[in-house]
N, C-alpha and C positions, 0 to 999 in steps of 0.2 A: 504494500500500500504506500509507504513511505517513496518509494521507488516510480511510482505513480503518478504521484501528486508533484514530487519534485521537476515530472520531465513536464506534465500538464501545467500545472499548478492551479493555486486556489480557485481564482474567477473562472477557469476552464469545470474545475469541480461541481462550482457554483452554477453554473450553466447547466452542467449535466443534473444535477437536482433538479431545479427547477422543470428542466426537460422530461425527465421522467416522473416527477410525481404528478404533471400535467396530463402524462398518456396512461400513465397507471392508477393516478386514485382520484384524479377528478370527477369524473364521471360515474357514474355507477357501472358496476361490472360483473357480469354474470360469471368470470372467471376470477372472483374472492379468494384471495388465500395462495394462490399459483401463478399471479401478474410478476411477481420480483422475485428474479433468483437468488439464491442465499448465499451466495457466493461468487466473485471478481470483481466487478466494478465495487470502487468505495462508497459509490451511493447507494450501490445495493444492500453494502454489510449493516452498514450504519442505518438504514431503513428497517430493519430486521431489527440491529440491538434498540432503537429507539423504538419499538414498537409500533412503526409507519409504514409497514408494508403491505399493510392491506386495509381492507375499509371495517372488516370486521376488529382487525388490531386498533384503527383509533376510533374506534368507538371504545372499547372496553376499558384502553387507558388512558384514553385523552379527554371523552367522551364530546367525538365529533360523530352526528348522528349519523350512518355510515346507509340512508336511504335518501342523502341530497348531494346536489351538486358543492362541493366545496367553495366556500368564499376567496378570497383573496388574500384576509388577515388568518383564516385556518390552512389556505397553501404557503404565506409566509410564516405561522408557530411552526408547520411542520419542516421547511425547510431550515429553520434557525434551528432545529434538533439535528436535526443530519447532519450540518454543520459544525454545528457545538462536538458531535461525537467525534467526528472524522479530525476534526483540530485536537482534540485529545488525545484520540488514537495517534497521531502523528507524532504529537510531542511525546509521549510518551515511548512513542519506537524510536526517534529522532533524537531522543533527551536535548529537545530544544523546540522552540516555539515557531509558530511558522509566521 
């Protein structure tokens, strides 16, 4: 991941969030629970540990009701978590701040 972010970096990261939580949980989806893979991209991992990978997940610990279309200020708290994870994760593989 460290490895990742460094050749990308952050606003490229950032991009990709946004990106995907726009095609994966905006909308309602009849494929709940199987939209994000659990592994390679860092916005997938950090979607998983933040509980944002699916609509049934933030409903249960965000409690965003997971039968509407997402707002604007619910797809920025959830990318401010992805974020927050993936800067942790970093620094803490990195033992330094990004």
């Amino acid at each position: 991941m460290v490895k990742y972010i460094d050749e990308k970096g952050m606003d490229k990261i950032l991009i990709h969030a946004y990106d995907f939580v726009n095609r994966k949980l905006v909308v309602l989806n009849n494929n709940d629970g199987k939209q994000t893979p659990m592994k390679g991209h860092p916005v997938f991992i950090a979607m998983h540990a933040g509980a944002c990978c699916c609509r049934g997940c933030l409903e249960k610990w965000h409690h965003i009701p997971k039968d509407t279309i997402l707002t604007k200020n619910e797809i920025n708290y959830i990318i401010s978590i992805i974020i927050e994870w993936i800067k942790r994760e970093y620094s803490i593989n990195n033992k330094g701040v990004l």
